[in-house]
ZAVOLUM-902185 format. One line per 2 residues: for each residue y, z, x of N, C-alpha, C, CB. Coordinates in pm, whole numbers, plus 50000, padded with zeros to 5 digits. Glycine has a CB too. Layout:
! ZAVOLUM-902185
Y,Z,X,Y,Z,X,Y,Z,X,Y,Z,X; ...;
//
This chain:
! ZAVOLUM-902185
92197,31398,55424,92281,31422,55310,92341,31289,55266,92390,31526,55342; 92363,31270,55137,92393,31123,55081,92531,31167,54999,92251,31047,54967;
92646,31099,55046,92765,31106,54993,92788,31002,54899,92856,31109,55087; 92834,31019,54758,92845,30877,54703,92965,30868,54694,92783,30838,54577;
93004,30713,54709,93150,30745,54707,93233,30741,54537,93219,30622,54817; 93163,30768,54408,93183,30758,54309,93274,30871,54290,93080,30740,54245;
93317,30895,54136,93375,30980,54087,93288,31158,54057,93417,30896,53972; 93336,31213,54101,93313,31397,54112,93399,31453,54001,93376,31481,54279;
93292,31506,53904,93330,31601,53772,93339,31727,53817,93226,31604,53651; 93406,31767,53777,93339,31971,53797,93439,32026,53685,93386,32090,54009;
93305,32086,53576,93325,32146,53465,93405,32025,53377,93402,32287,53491; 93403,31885,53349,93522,31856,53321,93658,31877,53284,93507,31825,53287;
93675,31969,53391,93831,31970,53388,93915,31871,53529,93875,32154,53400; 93842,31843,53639,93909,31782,53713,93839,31687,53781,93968,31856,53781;
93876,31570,53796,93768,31466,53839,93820,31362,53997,93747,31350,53681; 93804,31402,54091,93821,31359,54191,93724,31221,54280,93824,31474,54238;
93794,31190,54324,93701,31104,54403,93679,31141,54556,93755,30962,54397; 93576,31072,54659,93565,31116,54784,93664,31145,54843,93512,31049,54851;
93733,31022,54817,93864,30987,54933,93962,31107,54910,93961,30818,54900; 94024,31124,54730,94096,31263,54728,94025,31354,54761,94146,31305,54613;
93894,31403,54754,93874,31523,54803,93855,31528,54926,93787,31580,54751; 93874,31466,55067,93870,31428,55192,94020,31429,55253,93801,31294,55197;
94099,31385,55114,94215,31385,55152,94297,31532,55115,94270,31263,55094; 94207,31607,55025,94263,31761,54983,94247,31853,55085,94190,31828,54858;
94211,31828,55207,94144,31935,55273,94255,31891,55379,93962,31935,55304; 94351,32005,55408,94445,31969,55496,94427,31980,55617,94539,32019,55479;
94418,31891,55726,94392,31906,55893,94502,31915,55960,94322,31793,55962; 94553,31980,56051,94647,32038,56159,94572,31982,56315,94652,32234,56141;
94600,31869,56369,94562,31804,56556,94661,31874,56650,94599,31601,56588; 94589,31936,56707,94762,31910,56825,94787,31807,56890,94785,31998,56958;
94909,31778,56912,94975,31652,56928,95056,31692,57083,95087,31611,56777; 94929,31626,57158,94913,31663,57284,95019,31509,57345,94720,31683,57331;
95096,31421,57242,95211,31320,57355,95292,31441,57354,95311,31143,57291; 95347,31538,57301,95467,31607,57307,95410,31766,57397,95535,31626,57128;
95347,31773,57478,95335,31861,57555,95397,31850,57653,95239,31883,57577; 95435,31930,57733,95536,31968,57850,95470,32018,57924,95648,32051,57833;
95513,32064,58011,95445,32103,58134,95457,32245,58105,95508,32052,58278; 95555,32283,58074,95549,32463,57999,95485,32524,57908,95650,32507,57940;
95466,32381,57829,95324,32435,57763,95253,32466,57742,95277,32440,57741; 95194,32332,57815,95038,32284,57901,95010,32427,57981,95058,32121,58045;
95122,32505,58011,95110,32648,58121,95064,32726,58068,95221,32721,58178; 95148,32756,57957,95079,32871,57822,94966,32829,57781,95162,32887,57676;
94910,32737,57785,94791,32697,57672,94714,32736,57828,94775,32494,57569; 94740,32736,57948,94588,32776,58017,94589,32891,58018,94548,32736,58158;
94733,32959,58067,94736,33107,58033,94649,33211,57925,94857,33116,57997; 94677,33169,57840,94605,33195,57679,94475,33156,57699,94668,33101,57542;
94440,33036,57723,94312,33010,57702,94230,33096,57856,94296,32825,57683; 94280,33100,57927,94225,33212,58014,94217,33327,57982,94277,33227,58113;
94295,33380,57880,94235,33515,57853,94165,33521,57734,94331,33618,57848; 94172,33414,57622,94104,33392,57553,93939,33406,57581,94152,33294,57525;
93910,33325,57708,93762,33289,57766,93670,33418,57835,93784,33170,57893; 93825,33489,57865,93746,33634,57899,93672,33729,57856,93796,33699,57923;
93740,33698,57709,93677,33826,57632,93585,33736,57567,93779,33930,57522; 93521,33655,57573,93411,33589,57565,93222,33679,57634,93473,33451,57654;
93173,33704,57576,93076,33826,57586,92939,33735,57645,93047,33918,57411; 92920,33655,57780,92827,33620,57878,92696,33708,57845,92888,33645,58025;
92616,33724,57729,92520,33845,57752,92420,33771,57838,92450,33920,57606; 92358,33933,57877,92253,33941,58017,92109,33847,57959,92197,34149,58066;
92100,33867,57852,91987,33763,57769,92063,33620,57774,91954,33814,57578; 92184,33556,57737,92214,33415,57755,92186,33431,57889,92357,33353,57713;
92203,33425,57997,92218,33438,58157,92027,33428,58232,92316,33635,58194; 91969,33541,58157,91830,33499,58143,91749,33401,58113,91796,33546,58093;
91797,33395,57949,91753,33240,57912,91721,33142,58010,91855,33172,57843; 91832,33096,58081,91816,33002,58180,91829,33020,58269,91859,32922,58183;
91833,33075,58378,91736,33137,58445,91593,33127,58420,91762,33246,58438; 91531,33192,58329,91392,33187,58279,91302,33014,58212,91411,33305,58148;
91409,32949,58192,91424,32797,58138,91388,32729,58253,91575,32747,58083; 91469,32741,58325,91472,32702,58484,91368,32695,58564,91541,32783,58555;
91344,32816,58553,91219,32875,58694,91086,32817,58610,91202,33111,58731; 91076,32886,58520,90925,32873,58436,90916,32799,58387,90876,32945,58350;
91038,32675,58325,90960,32578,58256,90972,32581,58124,90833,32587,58282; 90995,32703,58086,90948,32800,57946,90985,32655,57848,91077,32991,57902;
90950,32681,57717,90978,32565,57642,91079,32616,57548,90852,32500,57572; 91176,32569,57500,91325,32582,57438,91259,32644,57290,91433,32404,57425;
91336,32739,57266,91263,32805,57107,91423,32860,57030,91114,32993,57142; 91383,32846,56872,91499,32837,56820,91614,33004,56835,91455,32787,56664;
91538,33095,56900,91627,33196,56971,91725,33105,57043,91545,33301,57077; 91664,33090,57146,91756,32988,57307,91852,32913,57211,91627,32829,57434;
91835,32838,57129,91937,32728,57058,92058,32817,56961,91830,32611,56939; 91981,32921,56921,92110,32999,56861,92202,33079,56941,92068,33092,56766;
92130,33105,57082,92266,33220,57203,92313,33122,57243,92221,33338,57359; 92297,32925,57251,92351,32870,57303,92434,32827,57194,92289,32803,57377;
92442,32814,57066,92533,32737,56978,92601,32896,56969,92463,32638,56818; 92569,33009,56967,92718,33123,56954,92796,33104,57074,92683,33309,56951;
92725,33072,57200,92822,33093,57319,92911,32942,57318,92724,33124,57483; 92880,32839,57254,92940,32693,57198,93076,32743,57107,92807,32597,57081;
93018,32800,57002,93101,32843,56922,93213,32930,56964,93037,32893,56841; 93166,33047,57076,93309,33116,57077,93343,33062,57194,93325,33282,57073;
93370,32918,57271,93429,32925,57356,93532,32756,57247,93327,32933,57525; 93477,32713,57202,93552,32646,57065,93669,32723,57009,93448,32635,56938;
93607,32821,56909,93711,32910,56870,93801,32909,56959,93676,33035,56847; 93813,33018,57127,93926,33015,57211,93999,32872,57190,93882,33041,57362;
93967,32769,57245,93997,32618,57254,94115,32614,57116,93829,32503,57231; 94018,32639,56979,94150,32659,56863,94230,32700,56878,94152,32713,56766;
94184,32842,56912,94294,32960,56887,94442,32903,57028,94186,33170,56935; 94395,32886,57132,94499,32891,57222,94604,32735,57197,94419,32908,57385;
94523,32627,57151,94592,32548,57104,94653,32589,56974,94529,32445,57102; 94633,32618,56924,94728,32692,56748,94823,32779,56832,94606,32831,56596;
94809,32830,56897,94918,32968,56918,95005,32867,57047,94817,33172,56994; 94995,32798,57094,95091,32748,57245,95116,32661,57212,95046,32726,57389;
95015,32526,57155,95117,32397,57150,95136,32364,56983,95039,32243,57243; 95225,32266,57016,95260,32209,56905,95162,32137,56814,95349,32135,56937;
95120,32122,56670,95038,32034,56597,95111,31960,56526,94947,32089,56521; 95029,31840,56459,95085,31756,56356,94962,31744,56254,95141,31607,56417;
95032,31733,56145,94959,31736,55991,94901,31597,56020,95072,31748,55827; 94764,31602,55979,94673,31454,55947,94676,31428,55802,94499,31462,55991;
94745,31255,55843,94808,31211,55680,94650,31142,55679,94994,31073,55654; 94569,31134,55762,94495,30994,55695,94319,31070,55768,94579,30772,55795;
94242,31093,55696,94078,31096,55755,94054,31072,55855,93988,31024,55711; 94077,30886,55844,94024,30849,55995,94122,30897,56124,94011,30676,56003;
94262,30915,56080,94357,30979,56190,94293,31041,56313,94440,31092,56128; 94203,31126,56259,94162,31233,56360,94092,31238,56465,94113,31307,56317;
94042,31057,56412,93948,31020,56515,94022,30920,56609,93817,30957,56451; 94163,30919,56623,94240,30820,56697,94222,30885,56847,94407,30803,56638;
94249,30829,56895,94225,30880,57075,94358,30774,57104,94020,30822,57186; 94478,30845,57165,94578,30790,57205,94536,30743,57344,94691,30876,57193;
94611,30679,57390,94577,30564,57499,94428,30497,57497,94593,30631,57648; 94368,30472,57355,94243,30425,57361,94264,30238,57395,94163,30475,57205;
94351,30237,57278,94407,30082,57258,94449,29997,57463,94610,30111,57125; 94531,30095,57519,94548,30044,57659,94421,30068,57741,94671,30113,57731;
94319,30103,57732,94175,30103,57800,94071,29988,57755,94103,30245,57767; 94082,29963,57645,93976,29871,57566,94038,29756,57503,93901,29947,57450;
94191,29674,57524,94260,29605,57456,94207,29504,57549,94406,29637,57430; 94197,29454,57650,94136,29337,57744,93978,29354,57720,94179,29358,57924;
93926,29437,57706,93769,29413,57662,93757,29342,57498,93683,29586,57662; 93825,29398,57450,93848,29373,57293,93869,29210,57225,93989,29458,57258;
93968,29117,57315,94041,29055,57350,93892,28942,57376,94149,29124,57458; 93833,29015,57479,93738,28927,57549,93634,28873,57437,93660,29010,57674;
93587,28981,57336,93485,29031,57266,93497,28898,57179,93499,29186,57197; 93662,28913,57104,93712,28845,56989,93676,28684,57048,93893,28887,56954;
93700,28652,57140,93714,28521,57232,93577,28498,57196,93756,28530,57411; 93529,28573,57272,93392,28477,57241,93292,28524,57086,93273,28503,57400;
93337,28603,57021,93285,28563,56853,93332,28445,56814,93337,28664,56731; 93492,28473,56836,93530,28308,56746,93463,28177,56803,93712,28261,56757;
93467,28183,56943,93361,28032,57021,93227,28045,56969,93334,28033,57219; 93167,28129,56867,93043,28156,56843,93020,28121,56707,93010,28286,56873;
93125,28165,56628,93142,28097,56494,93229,27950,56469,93209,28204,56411; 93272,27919,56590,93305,27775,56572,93211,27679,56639,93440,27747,56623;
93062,27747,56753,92992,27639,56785,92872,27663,56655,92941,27641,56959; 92936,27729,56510,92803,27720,56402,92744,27806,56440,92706,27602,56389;
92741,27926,56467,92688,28047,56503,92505,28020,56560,92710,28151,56355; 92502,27966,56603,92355,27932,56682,92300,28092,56672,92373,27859,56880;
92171,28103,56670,92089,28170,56665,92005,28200,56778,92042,28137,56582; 91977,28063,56875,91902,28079,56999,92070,28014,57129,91708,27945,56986;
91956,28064,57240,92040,27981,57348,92051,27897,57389,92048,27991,57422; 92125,27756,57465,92061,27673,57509,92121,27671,57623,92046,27569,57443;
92048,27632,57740,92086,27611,57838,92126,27477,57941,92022,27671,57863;
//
């Protein structure tokens, strides 16, 4: 699929661009620094009973099993009992986070893709990276090695 990032007519009455219409679509994260430990309790609680009523059929259970033993070769049945049983154990995952913990509104697209404590895991690799680009564009960016 090819996104352009130009201007979007519809009917000319309203003319948006990517970014506003990316930015019209409101996202809700949970905002897992402000969890507690009482929380964190309810959200397994919930999500444990959430997972229960989750419907294991005797055909998913077969599948592999039958995958397993025989070899059998993966057919687009097998890929659809495995993306519903994907799907409703997702859903729970929503649902018990919406109902127990707390969320915060996403002001920004890329927001969502932040991973808190990423910056303290990868800030000395990062660091290292930068070090030696800049020694790379100040020895004239060489192309081969020399030894």
């Amino acid at each position: 699929m090819l996104l352009l990032l130009s201007d979007v007519s519809v009917s000319g009455t309203l003319t948006l661009t990517y970014d506003e219409q990316v930015a019209s679509v409101e996202t809700f994260l949970t905002d897992w620094k402000h969890c507690d430990d009482i929380s964190l309790q309810r959200y397994r609680y919930v999500l444990d009973n959430e997972l229960s009523r989750i419907d294991v059929t005797k055909e998913l259970l077969d599948l592999q099993c039958s995958h397993v033993l025989h070899g059998a070769a993966p057919d687009y049945h097998m890929y659809s009992l495995i993306d519903d049983y994907y799907n409703s154990i997702m859903a729970c995952i929503k649902s018990a986070c919406s109902i127990t913990l707390l969320s915060k509104r996403v002001t920004s697209h890329y927001e969502q893709y932040v991973i808190p404590g990423w910056n303290d895991i990868v800030s000395e690799k990062h660091e290292i990276a930068r070090d030696a680009f800049l020694e790379w564009v100040f020895a004239g960016k060489p192309r081969v090695l020399s030894f």
